[in-house]
Every structure is written in structure tokens, then in C-alpha cells.
C-alpha positions in Angstrom: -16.1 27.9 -5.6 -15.7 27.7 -9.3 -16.0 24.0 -10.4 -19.7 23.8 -11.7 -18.6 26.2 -14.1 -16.3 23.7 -16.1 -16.7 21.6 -19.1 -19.2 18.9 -18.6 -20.0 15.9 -21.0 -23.5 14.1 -20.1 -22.8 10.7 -20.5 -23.8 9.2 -17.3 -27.5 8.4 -16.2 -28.1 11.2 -12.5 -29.2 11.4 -9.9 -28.2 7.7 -8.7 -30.7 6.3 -6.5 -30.3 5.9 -3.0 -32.1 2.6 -1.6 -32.3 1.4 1.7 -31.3 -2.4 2.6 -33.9 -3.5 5.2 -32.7 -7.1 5.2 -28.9 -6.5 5.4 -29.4 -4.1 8.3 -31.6 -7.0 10.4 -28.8 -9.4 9.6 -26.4 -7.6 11.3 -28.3 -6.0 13.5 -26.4 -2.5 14.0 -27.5 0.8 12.2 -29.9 1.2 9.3 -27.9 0.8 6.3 -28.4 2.2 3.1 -26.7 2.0 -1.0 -26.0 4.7 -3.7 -25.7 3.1 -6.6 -23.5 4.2 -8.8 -23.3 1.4 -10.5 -26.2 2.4 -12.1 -24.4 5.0 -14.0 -25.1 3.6 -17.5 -22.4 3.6 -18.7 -21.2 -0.1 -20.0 -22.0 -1.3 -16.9 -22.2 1.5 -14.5 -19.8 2.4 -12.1 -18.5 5.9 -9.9 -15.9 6.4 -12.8 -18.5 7.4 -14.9 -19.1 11.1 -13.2 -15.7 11.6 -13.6 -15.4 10.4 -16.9 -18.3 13.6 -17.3 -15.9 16.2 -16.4 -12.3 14.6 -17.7 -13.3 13.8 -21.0 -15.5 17.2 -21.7 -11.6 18.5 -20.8 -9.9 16.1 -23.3 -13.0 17.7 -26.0 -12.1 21.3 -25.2 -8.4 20.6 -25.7 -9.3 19.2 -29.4 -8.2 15.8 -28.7 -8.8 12.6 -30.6 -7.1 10.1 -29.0 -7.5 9.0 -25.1 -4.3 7.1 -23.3 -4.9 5.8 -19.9 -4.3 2.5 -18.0 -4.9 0.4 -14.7 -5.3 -2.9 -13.7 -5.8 -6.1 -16.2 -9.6 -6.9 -15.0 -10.1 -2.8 -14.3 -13.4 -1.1 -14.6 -12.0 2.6 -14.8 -10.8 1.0 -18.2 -14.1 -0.5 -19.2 -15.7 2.7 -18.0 -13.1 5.3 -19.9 -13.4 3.0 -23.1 -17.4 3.5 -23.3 -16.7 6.7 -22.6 -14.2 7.5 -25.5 -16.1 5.6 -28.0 -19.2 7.2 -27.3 -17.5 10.4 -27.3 -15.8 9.3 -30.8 -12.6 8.8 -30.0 -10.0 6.5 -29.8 -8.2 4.9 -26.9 -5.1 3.0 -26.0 -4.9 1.2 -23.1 -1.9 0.3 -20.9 -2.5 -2.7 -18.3 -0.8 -4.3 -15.4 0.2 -8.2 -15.6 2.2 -10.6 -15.2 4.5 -10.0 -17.7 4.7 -8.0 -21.1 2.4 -9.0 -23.8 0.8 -11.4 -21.3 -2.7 -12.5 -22.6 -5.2 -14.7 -20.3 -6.5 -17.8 -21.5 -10.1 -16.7 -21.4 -11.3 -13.3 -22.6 -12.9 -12.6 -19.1 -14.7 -10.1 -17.2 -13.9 -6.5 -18.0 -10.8 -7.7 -19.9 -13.4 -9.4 -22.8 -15.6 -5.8 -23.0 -12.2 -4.0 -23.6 -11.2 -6.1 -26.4 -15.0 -5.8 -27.6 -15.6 -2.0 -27.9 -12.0 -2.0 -30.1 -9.3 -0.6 -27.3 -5.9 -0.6 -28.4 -4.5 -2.9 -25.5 -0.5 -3.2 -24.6 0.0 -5.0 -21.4 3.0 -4.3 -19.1 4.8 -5.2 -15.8 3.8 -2.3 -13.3 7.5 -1.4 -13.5 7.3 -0.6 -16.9 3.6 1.2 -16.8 4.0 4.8 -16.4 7.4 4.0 -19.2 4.8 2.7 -21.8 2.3 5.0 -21.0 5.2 7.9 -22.2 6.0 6.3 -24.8 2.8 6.0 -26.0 1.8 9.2 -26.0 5.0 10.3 -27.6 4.1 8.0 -30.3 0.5 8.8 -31.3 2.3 12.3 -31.3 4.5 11.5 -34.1 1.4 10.4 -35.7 -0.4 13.2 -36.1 -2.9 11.9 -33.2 -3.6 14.4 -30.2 -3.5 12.2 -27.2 -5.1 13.5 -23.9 -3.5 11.5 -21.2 -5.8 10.5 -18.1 -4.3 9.1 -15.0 -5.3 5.8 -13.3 -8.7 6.2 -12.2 -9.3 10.0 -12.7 -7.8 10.9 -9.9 -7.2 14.3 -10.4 -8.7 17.5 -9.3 -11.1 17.3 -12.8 -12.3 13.7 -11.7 -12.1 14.3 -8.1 -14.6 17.5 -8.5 -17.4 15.1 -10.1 -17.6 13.3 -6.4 -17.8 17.4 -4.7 -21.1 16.9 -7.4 -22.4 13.6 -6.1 -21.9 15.0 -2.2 -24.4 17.7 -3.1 -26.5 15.3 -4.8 -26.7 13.0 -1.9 -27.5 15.9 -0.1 -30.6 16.7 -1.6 -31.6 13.0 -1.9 -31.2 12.7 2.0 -33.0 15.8 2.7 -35.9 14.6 0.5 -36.1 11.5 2.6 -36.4 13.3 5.8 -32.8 11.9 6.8 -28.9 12.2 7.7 -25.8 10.2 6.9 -23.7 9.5 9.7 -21.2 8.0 7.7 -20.6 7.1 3.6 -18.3 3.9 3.3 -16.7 3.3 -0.3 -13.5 1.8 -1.7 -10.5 4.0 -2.2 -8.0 3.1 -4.5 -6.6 5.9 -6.9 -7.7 8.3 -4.4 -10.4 10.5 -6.3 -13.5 9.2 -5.2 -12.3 9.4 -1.6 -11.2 13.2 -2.3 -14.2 14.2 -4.1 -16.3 12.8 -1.1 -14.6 14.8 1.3 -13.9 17.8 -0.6 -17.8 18.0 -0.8 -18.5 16.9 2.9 -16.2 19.7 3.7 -17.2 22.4 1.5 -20.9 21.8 1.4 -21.0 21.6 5.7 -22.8 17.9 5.6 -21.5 16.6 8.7 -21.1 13.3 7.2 -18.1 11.2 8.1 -16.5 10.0 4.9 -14.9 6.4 5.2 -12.4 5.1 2.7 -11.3 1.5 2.4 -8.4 0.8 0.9 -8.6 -2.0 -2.1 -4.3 -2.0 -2.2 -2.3 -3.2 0.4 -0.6 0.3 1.0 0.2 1.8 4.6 -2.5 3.7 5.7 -0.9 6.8 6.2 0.2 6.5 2.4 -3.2 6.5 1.2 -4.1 9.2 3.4 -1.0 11.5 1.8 -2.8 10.3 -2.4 -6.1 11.6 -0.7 -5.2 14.6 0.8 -2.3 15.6 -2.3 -5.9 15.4 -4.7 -7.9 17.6 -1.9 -4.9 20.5 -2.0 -4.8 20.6 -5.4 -8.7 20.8 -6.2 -8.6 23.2 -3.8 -6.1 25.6 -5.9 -8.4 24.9 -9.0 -11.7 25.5 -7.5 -11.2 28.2 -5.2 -12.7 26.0 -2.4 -12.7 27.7 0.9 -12.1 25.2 4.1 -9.7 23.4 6.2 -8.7 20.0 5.7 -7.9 18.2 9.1 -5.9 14.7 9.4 -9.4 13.5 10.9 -11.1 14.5 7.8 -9.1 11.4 6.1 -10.4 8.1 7.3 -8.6 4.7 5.6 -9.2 1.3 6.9 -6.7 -1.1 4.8 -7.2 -4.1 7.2 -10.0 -5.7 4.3 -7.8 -5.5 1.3 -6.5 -9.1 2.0 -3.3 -9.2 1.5 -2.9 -6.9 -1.7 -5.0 -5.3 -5.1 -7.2 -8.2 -6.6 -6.6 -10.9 -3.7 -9.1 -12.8 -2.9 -10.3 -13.4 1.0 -12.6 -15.1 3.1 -14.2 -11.8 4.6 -14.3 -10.2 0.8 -16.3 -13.3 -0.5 -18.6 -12.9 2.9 -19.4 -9.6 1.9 -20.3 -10.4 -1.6 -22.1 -13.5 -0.8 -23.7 -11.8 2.4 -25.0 -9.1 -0.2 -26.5 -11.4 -2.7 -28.3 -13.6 -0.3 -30.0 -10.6 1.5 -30.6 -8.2 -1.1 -30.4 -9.3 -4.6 -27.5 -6.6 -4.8 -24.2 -7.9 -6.5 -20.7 -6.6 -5.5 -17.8 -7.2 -7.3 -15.3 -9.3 -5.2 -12.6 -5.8 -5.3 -13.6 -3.1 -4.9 -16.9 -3.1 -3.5 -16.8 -6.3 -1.3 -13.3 -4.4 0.4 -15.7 -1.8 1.3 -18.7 -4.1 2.4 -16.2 -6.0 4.0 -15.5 -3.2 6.1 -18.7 -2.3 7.1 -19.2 -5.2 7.9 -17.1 -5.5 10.6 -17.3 -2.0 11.9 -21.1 -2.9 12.3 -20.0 -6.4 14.4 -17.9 -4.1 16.4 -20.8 -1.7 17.4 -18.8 1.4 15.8 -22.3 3.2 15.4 -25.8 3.1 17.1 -28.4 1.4 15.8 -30.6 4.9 15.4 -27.6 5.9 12.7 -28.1 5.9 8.7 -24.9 4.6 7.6 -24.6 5.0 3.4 -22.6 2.4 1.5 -21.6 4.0 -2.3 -22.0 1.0 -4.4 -19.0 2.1 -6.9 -19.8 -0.9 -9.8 -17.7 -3.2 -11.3 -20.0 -6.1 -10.8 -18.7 -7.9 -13.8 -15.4 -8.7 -12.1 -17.6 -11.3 -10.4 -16.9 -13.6 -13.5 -12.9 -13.7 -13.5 -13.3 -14.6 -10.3 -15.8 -17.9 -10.1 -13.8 -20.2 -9.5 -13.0 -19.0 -6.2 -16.4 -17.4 -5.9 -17.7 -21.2 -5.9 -15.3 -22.7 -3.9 -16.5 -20.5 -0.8 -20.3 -21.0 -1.9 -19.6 -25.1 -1.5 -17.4 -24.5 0.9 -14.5 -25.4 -0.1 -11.0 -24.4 0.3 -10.3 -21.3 -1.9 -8.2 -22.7 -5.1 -6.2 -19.8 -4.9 -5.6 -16.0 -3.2 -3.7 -14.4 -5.9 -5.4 -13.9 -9.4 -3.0 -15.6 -12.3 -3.4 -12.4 -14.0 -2.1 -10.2 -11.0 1.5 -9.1 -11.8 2.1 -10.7 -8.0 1.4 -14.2 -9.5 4.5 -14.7 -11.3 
């Protein structure tokens, strides 16, 4: 195993703390649960991206480069995240986003969409048919100008982000062992497909015995998500020199809580962040994190675990998607009927 001897940049705020949630786990009555949270990274906001932002952009420093392109999502944190990263790094960054239509611009500067026009991204919004097209082409032309672009796919998912979760395994590790306790299970929200590889890359390599549990935030077939996952694992394997056999059982996606596609909102999402808030203070982002929560959740109500099990919930960040999303947010507190499912900023809106 080779991967502690790469490049890292130290721009995120570790060891995470792990806390345990007293009054979420009398709620629902089922195991003791517990939150990492990693959205106490410090970087912008916090958030999982920035461990892998540690490792990617300490890459895109060795190679000489001066310019980062990368892209997701028109309310996404990776983008928040990677923008911090960049410009406390001292470089530049163009951004390619996912909307509605090209050149689309919300009426309110919003959520993570307002901090990436504030720390000075170049910003080009696309259809997604047209994304990986203008992500090309923009490379191709900051190459023409001189610039040296280092290209970073959606989320860091690539065996030099995916290694920075192989980190945080071994880091839980020791937090856990500190404590005087084990993890039967670590629930998070996979998207990209790094975090989710990086998890069980280090389950696997590190002999944890802890069950890693992915639920997915896009409306994908399950086996689909499992193929992005594993694709990651194989290929970190390669880089690292990581010794172990990945087994279909080692990939576990639940995509029933994604309500209907990437950004939708849902009764049982908004449960999960209101449900959070209420009992512990702790604020999810209605995503990412409340697809996950949603899905414990439910696998508690269905009595997946015993009530002498630690489960671990990795709290991933992106809080600040909360705002884009008030209005439906306060329909459900009043109870209400929700004003609307599909974001007018999701590309599925027009």
C-alpha cells in the first residue's frame, strides 16, 4: 500500500469529530446512532470534499498548474468546496454547471450558487448534454492561453480523491477504538462514487468489519451505482498497490430515498432534515445528507439492526443548500402542501 506516500495539501481541519446522538436514537428507538462530521472540515463551509480536495489539488500543484476546471450541479457543494480550495491554494478556477438551459441564471443568488459567484469563479452554465462538451472546450481554451488547466472530475471521484476516504476509514478507526467501541455500519450519501469507494477501499484494506452503506442522491439503477463504485475501487487498487478482494456484497446502494431524481424534494427527505434539527441541533442539507438520513431512517423503523449496535452516520456537509430550498422547507414545517418537487434550477424543470 502506497497511497500515504502521495502529495498532500493541508487545507482541511482533522481528525473530524465523532459525536454520538442520544436524542435521535431514543426517538427512533433502534441502535445507538452516532455522526462524523465532516462538515466540519473548514473549508467554506465544511464538507467530505474537502479531504479529497487535500490529495487532488496537492496533484494539480505538483503538475505546475494554475488554473482548476471542474463542474457539477447548479446549487453543488463539491464546487463551493473545490473553489475555496483553489483560491486558497492561489489559483484560478472555471466552473461548468448543470441547468436548465445555457447561460441560465436564477433570480436570487442563493445557497452555494451566491458563495461561488463571491470567491470570483469563472461560471458557464450548461444543459447536462452539453457538460462534459464545455468542460473540453474549456480546457482546450485556457490552453491556447497560456493557462495550465488541471481538470478534476465531478466530485473527485477518482482514485486520488477516493484515497482521502481509505484516510478517514483509518481515522475513524482510531477514534472508535479510543471510545472503547465498533461500527456496525457507516451510512453516507453516494453520488459521484468516491466517498462510497474510499469508505470501502478502507473497510477492506484496513480489516474494520464495518459494513459500508451508500445511499444514492440520483435516481440511477442500483446496479449502475454499484458498477461507478466498484470501476473507482479497481482502479485505486492499480495505483495503490492495495491488496484484497472486492466482493458484490462489499457494495451496498439503497436508491429508494432519492425521491424521484438529483435535487428533488420529498416528504421523507424533509422528515429527515426536520427530524434532525428538532432532536439534535444538527442541520442537514435537504440532498445529500437528508437522502442518507432518510435512509437510516427507515432501515432503523424496519429493525435492520439491534438495538446493542453503533450505527455511524458521515455527516458529508452542504448545509447551506438548506436556503435554496425554503420555500419548500416551510411548507412541510406548516404543513402545507409542498409548492413544488423539482427545483426551477434542476435541468429536469424545463
Amino acid at each position: 500500500m502506497k497511497f500515504s506516500n502521495f502529495p498532500r495539501a493541508n487545507i482541511a481541519a482533522l481528525p473530524t469529530p465523532i459525536q454520538y446522538l442520544p436524542n435521535l436514537t431514543k426517538k427512533l428507538g433502534g441502535p445507538k446512532i452516532w455522526v462524523k462530521r465532516d462538515d466540519l472540515t473548514g473549508l467554506a463551509f465544511g464538507g467530505n470534499k474537502a479531504r479529497k480536495l487535500e490529495y487532488i489539488m496537492a496533484e494539480a500543484l505538483e503538475q505546475k498548474a494554475d488554473t482548476i476546471v471542474t463542474g457539477a450541479g447548479y446549487h453543488s457543494n463539491w464546487c463551493t468546496q473545490t473553489v475555496a480550495a483553489a483560491k486558497k491554494l492561489g489559483l484560478d478556477i472555471y466552473l461548468v454547471k448543470s441547468a436548465p438551459h445555457e447561460d441560465y441564471e436564477s433570480k436570487d443568488w442563493d445557497g452555494n450558487h451566491l458563495l461561488h459567484h463571491l470567491m470570483g469563479a469563472h461560471i458557464k452554465t450548461v444543459r447536462p448534454e452539453k457538460f462534459m462538451e464545455t468542460m473540453e472546450t474549456t480546457m482546450e481554451q485556457l490552453k491556447k492561453q497560456g493557462k495550465k488547466p488541471y481538470y478534476v472530475p465531478v466530485g473527485g471521484s477518482d482514485p486520488t480523491g477516493a484515497s482521502a476516504y481509505m484516510n478517514a476509514v483509518l481515522e475513524t478507526t482510531y477514534q472508535a477504538n479510543n471510545m472503547g467501541i465498533h461500527f456496525k455500519s457507516l451510512i453516507h450519501a453516494t453520488g459521484s462514487g468516491g466517498t462510497q469507494a474510499g469508505l470501502v477501499m478502507g473497510a477492506k484494506a484496513f480489516n474494520t468489519g464495518m459494513q459500508i452503506v451508500g445511499a444514492a442522491v440520483g435516481y440511477t439503477p442500483k446496479e449502475e451505482q454499484m458498477e461507478k463504485v466498484r470501476q473507482i475501487v479497481l482502479d485505486s487498487q492499480k495505483k495503490y498497490d492495495l491488496d484484497f478482494t472486492l466482493r458484490d456484497e462489499d457494495l451496498i446502494v439503497y436508491n429508494e430515498y432519492v425521491g424521484g431524481g438529483y435535487g428533488y424534494m420529498s416528504e421523507a427527505k424533509l422528515e429527515a432534515v426536520k427530524m434532525l434539527a428538532e432532536t439534535e441541533g444538527l442541520l442537514i442539507d435537504p440532498v445529500y445528507t437528508a437522502t442518507a438520513m432518510a435512509c437510516l431512517i427507515d432501515l432503523v423503523r424496519k429493525d435492520t439492526w439491534k438495538k446493542t449496535d453503533n450505527i455511524l452516520f458521515l455527516h458529508t456537509g452542504g448545509a447551506v443548500a438548506l436556503f435554496p430550498y425554503k420555500e419548500a422547507i416551510k411548507a412541510y414545517v406548516k404543513g402545507e402542501k409542498l409548492p413544488w418537487t423539482i427545483p426551477e434550477w434542476n435541468p429536469a424543470a424545463e
